[in-house]
C-alpha positions in Angstrom: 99.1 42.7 142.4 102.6 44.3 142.6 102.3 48.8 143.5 106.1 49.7 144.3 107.0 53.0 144.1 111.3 53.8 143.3 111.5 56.9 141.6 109.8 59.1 143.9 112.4 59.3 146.9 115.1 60.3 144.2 113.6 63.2 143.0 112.9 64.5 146.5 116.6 64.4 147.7 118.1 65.3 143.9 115.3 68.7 143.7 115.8 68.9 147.4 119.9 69.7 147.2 119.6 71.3 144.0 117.3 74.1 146.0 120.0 74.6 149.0 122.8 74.6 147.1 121.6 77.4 145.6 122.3 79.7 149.3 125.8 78.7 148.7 126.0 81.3 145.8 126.0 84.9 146.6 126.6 87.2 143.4 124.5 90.2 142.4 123.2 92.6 140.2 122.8 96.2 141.5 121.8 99.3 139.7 124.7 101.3 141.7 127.9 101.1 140.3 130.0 102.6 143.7 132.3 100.7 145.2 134.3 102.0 148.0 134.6 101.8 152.0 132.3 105.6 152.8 129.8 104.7 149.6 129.3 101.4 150.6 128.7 101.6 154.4 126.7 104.6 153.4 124.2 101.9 151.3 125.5 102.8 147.8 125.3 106.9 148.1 127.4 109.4 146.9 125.6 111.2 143.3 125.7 114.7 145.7 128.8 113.8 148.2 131.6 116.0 147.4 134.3 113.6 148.0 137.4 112.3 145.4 137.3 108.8 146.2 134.1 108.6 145.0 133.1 110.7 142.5 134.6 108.7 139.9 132.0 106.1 141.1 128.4 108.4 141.5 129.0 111.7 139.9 132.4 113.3 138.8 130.4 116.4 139.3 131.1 117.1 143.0 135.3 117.0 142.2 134.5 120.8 141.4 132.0 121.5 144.7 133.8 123.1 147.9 135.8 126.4 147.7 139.3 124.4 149.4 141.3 121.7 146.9 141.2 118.3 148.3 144.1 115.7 147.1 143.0 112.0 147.8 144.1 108.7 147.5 142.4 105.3 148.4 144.2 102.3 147.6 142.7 99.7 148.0 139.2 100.6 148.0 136.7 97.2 149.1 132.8 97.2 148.6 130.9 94.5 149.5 126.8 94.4 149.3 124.4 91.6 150.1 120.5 91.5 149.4 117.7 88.6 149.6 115.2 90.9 147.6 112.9 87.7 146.9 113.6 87.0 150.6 115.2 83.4 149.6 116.6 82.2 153.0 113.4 83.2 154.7 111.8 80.9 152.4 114.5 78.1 152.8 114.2 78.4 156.7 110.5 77.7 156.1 110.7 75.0 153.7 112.8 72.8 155.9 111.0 73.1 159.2 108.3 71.8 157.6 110.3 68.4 157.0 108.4 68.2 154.0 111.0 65.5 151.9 110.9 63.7 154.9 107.1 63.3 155.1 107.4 62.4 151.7 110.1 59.4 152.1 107.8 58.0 155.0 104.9 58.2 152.8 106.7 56.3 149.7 108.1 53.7 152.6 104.4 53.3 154.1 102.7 52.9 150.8 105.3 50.3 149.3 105.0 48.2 152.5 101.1 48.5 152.4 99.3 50.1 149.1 95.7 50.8 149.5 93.7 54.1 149.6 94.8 55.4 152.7 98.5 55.0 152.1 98.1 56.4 148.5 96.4 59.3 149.9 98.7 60.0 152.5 101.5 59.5 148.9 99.4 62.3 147.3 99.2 64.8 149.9 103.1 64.7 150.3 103.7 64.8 146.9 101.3 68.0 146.6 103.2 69.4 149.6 106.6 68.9 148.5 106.0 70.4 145.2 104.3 73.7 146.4 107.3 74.5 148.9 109.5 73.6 146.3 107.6 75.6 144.0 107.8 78.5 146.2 111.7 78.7 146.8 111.4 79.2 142.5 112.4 82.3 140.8 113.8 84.1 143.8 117.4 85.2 143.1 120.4 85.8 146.0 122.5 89.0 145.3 125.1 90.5 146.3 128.0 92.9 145.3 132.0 93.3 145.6 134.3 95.9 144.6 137.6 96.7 144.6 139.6 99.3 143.5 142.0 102.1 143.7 141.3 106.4 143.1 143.6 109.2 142.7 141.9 112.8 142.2 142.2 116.1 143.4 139.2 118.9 143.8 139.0 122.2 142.7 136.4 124.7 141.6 138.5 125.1 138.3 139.3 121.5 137.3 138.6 118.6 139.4 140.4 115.2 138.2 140.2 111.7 139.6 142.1 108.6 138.0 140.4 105.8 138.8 140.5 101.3 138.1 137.8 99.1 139.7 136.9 95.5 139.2 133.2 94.6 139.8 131.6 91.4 140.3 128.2 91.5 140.0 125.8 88.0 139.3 122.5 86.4 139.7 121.4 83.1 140.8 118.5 81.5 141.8 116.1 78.0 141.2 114.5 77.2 138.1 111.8 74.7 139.1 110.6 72.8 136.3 109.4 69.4 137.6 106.4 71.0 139.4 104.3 69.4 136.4 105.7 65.9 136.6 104.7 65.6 140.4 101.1 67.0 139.9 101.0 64.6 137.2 102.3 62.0 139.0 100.4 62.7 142.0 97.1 63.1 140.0 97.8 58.9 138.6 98.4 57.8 141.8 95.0 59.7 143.5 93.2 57.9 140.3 94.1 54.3 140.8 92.5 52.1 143.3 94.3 50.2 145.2 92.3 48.6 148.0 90.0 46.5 144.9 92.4 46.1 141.9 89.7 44.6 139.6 88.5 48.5 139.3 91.6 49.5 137.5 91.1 49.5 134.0 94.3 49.0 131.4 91.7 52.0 129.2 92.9 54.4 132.5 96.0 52.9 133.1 97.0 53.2 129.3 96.2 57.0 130.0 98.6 57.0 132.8 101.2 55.6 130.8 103.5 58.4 131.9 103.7 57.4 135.8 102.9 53.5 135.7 103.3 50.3 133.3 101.0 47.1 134.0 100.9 43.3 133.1 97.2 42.4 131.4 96.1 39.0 133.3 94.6 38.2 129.5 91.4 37.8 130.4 90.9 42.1 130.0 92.0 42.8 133.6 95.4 44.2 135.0 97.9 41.2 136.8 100.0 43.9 138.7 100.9 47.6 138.6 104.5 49.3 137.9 104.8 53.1 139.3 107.6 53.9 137.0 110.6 55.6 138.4 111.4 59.6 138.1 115.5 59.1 137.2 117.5 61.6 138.1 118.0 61.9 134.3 114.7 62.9 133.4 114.6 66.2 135.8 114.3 69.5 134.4 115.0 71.9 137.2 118.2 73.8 137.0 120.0 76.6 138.7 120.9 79.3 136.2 123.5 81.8 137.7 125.1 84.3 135.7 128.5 86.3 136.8 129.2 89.4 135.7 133.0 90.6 136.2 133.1 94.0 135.1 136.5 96.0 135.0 136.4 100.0 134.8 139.7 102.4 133.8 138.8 106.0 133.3 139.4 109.2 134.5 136.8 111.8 136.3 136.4 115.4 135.2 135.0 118.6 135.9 134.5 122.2 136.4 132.8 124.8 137.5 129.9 126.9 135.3 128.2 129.3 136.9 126.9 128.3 140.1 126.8 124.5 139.1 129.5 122.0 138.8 129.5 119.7 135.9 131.7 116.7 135.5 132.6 113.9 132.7 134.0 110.0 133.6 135.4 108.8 130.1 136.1 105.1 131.3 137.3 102.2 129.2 135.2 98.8 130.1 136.5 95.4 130.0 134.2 92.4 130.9 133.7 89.1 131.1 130.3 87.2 131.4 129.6 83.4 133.2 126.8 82.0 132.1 125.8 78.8 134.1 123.5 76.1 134.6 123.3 73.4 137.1 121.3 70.4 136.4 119.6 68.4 139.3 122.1 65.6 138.6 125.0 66.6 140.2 125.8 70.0 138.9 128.8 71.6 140.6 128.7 75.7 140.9 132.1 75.5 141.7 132.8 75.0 137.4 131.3 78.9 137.1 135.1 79.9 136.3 135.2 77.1 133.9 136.3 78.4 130.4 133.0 76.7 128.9 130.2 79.2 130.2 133.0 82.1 129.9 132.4 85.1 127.3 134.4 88.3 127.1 133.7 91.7 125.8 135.6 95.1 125.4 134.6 98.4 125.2 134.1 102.5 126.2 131.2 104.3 128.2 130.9 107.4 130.0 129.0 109.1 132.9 127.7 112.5 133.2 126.8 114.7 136.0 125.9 117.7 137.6 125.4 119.2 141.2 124.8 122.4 142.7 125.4 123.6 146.8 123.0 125.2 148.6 122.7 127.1 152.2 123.0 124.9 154.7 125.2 122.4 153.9 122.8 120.9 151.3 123.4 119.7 148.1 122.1 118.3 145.2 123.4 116.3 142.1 122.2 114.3 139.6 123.9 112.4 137.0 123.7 109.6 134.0 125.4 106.5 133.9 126.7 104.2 131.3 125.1 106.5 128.9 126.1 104.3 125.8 123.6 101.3 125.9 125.7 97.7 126.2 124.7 94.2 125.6 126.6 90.9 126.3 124.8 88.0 125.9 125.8 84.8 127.2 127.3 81.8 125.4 128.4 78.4 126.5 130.4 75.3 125.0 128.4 72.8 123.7 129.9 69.7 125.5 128.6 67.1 122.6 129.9 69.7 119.1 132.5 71.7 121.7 130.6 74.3 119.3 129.8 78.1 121.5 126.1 78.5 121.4 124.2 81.7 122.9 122.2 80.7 126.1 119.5 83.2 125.6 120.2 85.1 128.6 122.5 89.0 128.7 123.3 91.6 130.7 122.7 94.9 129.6 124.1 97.9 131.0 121.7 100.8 130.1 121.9 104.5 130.9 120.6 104.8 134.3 120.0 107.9 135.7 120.3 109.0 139.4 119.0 112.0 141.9 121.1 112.6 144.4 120.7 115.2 148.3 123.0 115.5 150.7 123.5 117.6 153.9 127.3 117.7 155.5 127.8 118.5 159.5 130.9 117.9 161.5 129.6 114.9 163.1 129.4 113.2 159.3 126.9 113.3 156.1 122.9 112.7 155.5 122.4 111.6 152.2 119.8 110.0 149.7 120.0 108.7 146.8 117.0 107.7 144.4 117.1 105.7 141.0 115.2 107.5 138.4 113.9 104.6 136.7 114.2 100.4 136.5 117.5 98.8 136.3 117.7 95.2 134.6 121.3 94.3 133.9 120.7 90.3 133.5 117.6 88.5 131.8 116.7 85.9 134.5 116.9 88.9 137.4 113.9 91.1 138.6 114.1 95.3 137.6 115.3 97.0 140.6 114.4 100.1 141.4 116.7 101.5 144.6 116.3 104.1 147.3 119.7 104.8 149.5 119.0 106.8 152.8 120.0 107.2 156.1 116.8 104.9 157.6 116.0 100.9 156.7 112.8 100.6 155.8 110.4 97.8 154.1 108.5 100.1 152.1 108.2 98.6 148.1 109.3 98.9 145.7 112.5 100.5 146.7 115.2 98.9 148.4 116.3 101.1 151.5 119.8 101.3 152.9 121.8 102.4 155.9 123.4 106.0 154.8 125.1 107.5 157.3 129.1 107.4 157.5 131.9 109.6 158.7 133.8 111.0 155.1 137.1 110.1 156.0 139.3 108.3 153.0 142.4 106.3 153.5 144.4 109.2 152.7 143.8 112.8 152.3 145.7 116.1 151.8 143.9 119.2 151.8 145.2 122.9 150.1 144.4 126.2 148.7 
């Protein structure tokens, strides 16, 4: 009787590489929209700090707080934010110190040199193993954020202004594993034929294994040798889908003063462009997500409202709403057989998110908080976030906690009466 196994050590490596690459992709989705030097070392605050720069960015609100006029300019403004929210790398680190492909290729060589129960056991136990750690690196995205962009505004208690342009790039990626039920099955064929007495191995059960192994009939009823089939690298379903979202803002920030609170407007005209990608196990190269094929762009208005009010103390509070005119882009990609567009069933949608904001200034710098009102899920394949940005890290779920406390100095400043 001929047992080889050839398939198995190829899906190993192919799954295997598909998985790390994945670490080598860092875009993001965020439900803050502020990208500049202060905001971002201050974890993505800003809805109640009274500053130009930013305000165009968190809440044009605070352009009318403070009794002195403040003339500003930051050019270039550069935001950059990282996150592991399904803890990803941890996971990775994990899944290779256990050397799990590498039990599994010692396995496949010990079995094919020597099949019997022993062997084939040792076979099924890796197989289980590799698929549950590759099963657990599934479904958890990288994410990250980076800004960049230039303000021009000046404060005042009358009319507060602040021109602003910003290019975003915001993304998702993460492993879509989808040959978990090829190696059970596979696994479960191999547990079920015997290999230390052939003569119990049926063609009835090997006919319902047809999927993992092929036989030879001796013609007498019995089986002259066993096949395992191989798993091509063809045949194997688990992707990596990442999605790219380059988002460019033009608009101008607005506000007065009514009564004893400071309202503001940010008209803004939106231009943006959507990558829609997905990697096969057979070689798929993430450096083709600028590639024109998985490229789809989209043009049009939104606005942000806000409003903030100072208290005693140096407090202050603001809230305001954000892309208040719902958006969806959904993402296409070239067929490469018709070279036809076809939707991909994922989007990004940018709906109104709303945002409370407390902050407290001294001379030494600003305490401030931030808290998202509600979930934000700009792309279909990411998880809702919902975000906390404060001056302490924290683990506590399900908010995300940031570093928020930063000295509110711009790049350039003028200050009058």
């Amino acid at each position: 009787m001929q047992i080889q196994i050839s398939g198995i050590g190829s899906v190993t490596w192919v799954v295997l590489a598909t998985s790390i690459s994945l670490v080598c992709f860092l875009p993001s989705l965020s439900a803050q929209s502020g990208f500049d030097p202060r905001s971002m070392a201050m974890g993505g605050v800003g809805v109640a700090v009274a500053n130009p720069s930013t305000a165009p960015f968190f809440n044009p609100a605070v352009l009318s707080l403070g009794e002195r006029e403040r003339f500003a300019i930051d050019v270039p403004t550069l935001g950059v934010r990282l996150s592991d929210p399904g803890k990803l790398i941890d996971a990775l680190d994990s899944f290779q110190g256990q050397l799990l492909a590498s039990n599994l290729e010692s396995s496949v060589s010990t079995f094919n040199a020597a099949p019997s129960e022993a062997s084939s056991a040792d076979l099924v136990a890796a197989i289980d193993d590799l698929n549950s750690g590759l099963g657990s690196l599934a479904g958890r995205p990288i994410q990250g954020s980076l800004g960049v962009g230039a303000t021009l505004g000046d404060t005042g208690q009358k009319f507060g202004w602040t021109l602003y342009g910003v290019q975003l790039l915001q993304g998702g990626a993460f492993f879509n594993y989808r040959d978990g039920g090829f190696l059970a099955g596979f696994a479960d064929a191999i547990d079920q034929i015997d290999f230390d007495d052939p003569t119990n191995n049926s063609q009835a059960l090997l006919d319902l294994l047809s999927d993992f192994v092929t036989y030879t009939p001796d013609g007498m009823g019995g089986v002259s040798d066993i096949t395992v089939l191989p798993f091509l690298e063809g045949d194997q379903q688990s992707t990596i889908d990442a999605m790219a979202f380059d988002r460019k803002e033009y608009g101008a920030a607005l506000s007065t003063m009514f009564g004893d609170y400071a309202c503001g407007v940010t008209p803004k005209v939106v231009s943006t462009r959507l990558f829609d990608y997905s990697a096969d196990s057979q070689g798929g190269d993430i450096t083709q997500l600028d590639g024109p094929d998985f490229l789809t762009e989209y043009q049009d208005f939104n606005f942000d409202v806000g409003v903030a009010k100072q208290y005693g103390d140096g407090w202050t509070v603001g809230l305001v709403g954000r892309n208040l005119i719902k958006r969806n882009y959904p993402g296409f990609r070239r067929n490469p057989m018709s070279g036809v567009f076809e939707p991909t069933g994922n989007s990004i949608t940018t709906s109104p998110t709303f945002h409370v904001g407390v902050a407290r200034e001294e001379e030494w710098g600003i305490f401030a908080i931030d808290f998202d009102l509600q979930e934000t899920k700009l792309a279909s394949p990411m998880p809702s976030t919902r975000s906390i940005s404060t001056t302490r890290p924290t683990t506590a779920r399900p908010c995300s906690i940031y570093s928020a406390i930063s000295s509110p100095t711009p790049l350039m400043e003028w200050e009058g009466s």
